[in-house]
KOLDREN-40535 format. One line per field, with one value per residue (C-alpha): x, y, z; residue number from 0; chain; residue in one letter. Coordinates in nm, 3 decimals, always signed. Each point is the difference from the previous one (the first is absolute). Example, Ala and Ser with C-alpha at 12.3 -4.5 7.8 and 13.67 -1.06 7.14 Angstrom:
KOLDREN-40535
x <- (+1.230, +0.137)
y <- (-0.450, +0.344)
z <- (+0.780, -0.066)
n <- (0, 1)
chain <- (A, A)
res <- (a, s)
END
This chain:
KOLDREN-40535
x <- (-1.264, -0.220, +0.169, -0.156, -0.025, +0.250, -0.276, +0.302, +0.218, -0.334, -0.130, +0.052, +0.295, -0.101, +0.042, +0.232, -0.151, +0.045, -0.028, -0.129, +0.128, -0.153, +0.241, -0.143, -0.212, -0.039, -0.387, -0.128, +0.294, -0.067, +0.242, -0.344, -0.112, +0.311, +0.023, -0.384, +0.033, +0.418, -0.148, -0.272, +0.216, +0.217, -0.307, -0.100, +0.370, -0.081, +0.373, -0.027, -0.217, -0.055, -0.011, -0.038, +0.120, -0.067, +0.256, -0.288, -0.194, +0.361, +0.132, +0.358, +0.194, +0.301, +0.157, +0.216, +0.134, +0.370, +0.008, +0.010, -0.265, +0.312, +0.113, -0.316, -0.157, -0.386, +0.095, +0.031, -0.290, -0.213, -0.311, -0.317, -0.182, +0.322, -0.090, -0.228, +0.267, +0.301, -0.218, -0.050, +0.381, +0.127, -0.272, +0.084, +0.199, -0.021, -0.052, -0.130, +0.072, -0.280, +0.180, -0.028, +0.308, +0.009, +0.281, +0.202, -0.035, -0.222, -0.224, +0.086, -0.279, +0.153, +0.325, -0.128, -0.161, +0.360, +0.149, -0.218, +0.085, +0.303, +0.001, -0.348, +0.142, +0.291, +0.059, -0.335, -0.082, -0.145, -0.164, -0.070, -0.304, +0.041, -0.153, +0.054, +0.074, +0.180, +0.211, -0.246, +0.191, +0.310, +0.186, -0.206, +0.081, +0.380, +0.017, -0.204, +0.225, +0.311, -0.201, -0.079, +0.267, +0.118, -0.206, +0.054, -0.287, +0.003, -0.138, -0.120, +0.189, -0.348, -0.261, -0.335, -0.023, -0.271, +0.104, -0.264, -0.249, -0.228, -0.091, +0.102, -0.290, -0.373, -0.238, +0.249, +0.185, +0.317, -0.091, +0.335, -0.110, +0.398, -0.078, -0.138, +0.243, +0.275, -0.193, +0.064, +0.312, +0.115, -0.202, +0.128, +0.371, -0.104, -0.201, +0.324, +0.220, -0.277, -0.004, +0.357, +0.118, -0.304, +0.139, +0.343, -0.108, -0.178, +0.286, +0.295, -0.059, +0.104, +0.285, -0.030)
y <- (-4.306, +0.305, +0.302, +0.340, +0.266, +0.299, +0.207, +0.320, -0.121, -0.015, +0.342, +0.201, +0.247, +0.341, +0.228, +0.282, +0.353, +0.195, +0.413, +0.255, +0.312, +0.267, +0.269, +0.283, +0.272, +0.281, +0.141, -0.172, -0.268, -0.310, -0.277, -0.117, -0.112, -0.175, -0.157, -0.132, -0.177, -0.137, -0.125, -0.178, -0.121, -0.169, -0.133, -0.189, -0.159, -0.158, +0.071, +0.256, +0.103, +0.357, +0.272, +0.379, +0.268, +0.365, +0.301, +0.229, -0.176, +0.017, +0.284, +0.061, +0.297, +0.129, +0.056, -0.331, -0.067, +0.055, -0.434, -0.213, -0.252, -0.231, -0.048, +0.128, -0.281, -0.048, +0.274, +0.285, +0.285, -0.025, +0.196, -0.178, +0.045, -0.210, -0.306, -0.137, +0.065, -0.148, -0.259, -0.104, +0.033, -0.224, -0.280, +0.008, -0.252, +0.180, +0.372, +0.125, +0.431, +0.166, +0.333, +0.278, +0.197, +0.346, +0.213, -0.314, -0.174, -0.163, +0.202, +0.164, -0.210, -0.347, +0.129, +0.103, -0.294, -0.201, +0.218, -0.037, -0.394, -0.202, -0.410, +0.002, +0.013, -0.269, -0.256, -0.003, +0.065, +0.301, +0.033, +0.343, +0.076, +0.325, +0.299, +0.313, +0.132, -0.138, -0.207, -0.082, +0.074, -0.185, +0.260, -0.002, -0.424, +0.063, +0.238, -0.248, -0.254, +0.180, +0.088, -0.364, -0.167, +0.257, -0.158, -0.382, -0.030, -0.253, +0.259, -0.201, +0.047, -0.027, +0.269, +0.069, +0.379, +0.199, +0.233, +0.302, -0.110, +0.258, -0.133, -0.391, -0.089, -0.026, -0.036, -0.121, -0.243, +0.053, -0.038, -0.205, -0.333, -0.117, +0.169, -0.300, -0.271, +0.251, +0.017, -0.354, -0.028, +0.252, -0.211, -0.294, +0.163, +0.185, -0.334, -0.191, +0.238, +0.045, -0.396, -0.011, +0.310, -0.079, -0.371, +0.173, +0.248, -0.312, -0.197, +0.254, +0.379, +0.221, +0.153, +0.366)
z <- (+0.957, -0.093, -0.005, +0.132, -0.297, +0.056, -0.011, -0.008, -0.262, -0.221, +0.010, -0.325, +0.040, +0.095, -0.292, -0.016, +0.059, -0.240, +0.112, -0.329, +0.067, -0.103, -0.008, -0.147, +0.223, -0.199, -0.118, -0.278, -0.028, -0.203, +0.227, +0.120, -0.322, -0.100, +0.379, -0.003, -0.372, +0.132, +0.329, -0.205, -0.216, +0.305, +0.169, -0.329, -0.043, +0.354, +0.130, +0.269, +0.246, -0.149, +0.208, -0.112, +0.181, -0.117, +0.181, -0.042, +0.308, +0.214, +0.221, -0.213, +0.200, -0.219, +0.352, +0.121, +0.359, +0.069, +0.054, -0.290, -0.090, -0.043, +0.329, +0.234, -0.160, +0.193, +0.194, -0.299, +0.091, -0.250, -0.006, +0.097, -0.366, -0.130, +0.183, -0.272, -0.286, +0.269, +0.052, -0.319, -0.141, +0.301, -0.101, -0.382, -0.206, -0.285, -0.120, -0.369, +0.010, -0.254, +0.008, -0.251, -0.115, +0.142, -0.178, -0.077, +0.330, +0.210, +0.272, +0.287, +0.180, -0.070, +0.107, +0.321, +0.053, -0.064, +0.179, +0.338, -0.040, -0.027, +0.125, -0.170, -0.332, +0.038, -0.171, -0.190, -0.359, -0.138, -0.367, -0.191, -0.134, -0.155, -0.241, -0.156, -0.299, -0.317, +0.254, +0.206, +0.372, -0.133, +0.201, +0.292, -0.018, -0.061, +0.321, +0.228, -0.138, +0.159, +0.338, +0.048, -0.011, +0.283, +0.257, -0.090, -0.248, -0.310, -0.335, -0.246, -0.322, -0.215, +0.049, -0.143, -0.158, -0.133, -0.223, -0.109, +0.275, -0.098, -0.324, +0.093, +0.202, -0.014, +0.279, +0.233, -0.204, -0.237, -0.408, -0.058, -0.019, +0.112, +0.335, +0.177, -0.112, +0.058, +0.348, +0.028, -0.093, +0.298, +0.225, -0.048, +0.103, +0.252, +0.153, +0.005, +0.130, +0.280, +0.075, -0.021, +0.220, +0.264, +0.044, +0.028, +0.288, +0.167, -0.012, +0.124, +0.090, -0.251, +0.108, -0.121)
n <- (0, 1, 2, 3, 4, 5, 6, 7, 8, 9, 10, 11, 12, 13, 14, 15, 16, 17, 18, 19, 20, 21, 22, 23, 24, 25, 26, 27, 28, 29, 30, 31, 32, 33, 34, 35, 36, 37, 38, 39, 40, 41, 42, 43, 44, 45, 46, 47, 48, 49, 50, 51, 52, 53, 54, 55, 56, 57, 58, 59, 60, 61, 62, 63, 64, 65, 66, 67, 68, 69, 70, 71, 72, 73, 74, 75, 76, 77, 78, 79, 80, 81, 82, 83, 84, 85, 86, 87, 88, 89, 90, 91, 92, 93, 94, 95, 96, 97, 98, 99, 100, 101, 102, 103, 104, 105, 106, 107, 108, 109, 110, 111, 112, 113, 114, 115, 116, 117, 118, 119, 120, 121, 122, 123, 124, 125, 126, 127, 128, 129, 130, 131, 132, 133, 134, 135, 136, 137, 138, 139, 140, 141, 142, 143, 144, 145, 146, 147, 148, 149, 150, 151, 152, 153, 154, 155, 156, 157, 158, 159, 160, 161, 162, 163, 164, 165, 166, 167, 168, 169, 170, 171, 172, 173, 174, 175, 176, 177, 178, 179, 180, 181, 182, 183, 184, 185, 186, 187, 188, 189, 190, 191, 192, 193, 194, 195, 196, 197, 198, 199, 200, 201, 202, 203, 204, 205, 206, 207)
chain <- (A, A, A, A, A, A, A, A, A, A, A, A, A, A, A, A, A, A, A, A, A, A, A, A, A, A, A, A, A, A, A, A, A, A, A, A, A, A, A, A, A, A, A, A, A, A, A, A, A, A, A, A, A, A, A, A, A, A, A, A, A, A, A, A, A, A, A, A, A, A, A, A, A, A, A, A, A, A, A, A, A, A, A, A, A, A, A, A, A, A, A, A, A, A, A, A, A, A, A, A, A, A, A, A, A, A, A, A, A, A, A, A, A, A, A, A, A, A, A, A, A, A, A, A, A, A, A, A, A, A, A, A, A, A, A, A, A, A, A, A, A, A, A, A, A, A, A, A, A, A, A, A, A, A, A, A, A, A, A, A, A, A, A, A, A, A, A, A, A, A, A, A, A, A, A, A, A, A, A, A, A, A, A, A, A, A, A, A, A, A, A, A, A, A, A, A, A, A, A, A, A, A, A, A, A, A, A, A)
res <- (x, x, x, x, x, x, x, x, x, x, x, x, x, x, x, x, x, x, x, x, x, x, x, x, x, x, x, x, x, x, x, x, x, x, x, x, x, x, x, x, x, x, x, x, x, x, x, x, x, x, x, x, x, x, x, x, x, x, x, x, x, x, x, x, x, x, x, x, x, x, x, x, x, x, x, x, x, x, x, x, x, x, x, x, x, x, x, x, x, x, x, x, x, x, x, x, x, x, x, x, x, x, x, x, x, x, x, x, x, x, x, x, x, x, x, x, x, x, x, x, x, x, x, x, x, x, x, x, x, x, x, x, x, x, x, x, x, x, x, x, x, x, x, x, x, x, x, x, x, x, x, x, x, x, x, x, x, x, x, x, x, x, x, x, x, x, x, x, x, x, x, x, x, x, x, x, x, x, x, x, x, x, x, x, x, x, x, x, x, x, x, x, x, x, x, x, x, x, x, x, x, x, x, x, x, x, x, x)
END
């Protein structure tokens, strides 16, 4: 007997998206650069589904509602220029942070931007993709780190780090030739945690 092709069962998997965040907004900031040549270097390890969001583009108010994100859930009043950014957390597996260090932290953008959110972060991983000076955003990393976890996140414990940006790059690309299989090496983490946790929030609700 011929049997009918399960046409379903052989489609390729659907890659895991993988959200760039651009955290830094302030004039003349240089999380751009970084995020364009880390997004390219995701696309070409053929993992993810890379996505790039930049905070600059998004309405951020400092200002939160008395409700938490946690428990309001789809119902949280958000401001109508966050829908692109709550969009795009909520259909993410995966999450690379290029954030600067600002006075040995992370900016006040990013943690607005956590802040506004909750459910999207759980129970997906997050890499760091930091600069700065001679520890390049090690700090800003450390804090995230701590900030994370908070809202059911999964921090990678390897991060990618840039110190002395200023003189480390060159038209758009960093001179140490160990930046790209460094690159890869986070990607290859942060692609299995994103297969693995995705599965996991198919298979059972995450109960945060």
């Amino acid at each position: 007997m011929t049997q009918t092709p399960d046409h379903a069962s052989a489609r390729p998997p659907v890659l895991p998206v993988l959200t760039v965040l651009v955290a830094s907004v302030r004039e003349g900031r240089f999380g751009p650069v970084v995020a364009s040549w880390f997004a390219e270097q995701a696309r070409t390890h053929g993992v993810f589904d890379v996505r790039v969001v930049d905070l600059a583009d998004i309405e951020l108010p400092l200002a939160l509602p008395a409700s938490s994100p946690k428990y309001a859930g789809d119902a949280y009043p958000r401001p109508a220029g966050m829908a692109p950014l709550t969009r795009a957390l909520a259909e993410a597996d995966a999450f690379a942070f290029v954030t600067p260090e600002y006075n040995h932290s992370f900016p006040a953008s990013l943690k607005a931007a956590i802040d506004w959110h909750f459910t999207q972060w759980a129970a997906k991983p997050v890499a760091f993709v930091s600069y700065g000076g001679a520890v390049g955003g090690a700090h800003a990393a450390l804090h995230l780190e701590n900030v994370l976890t908070e809202l059911h996140a999964v921090p990678l414990r390897d991060r990618l780090a840039f110190a002395r940006y200023l003189t480390a790059w060159e038209d758009g690309l960093p001179l140490d030739p160990a930046a790209a299989p460094l690159a890869k090496d986070l990607l290859d983490r942060l692609g299995w945690w994103a297969r693995t946790l995705r599965t996991g929030r198919e298979t059972e609700p995450y109960p945060g």
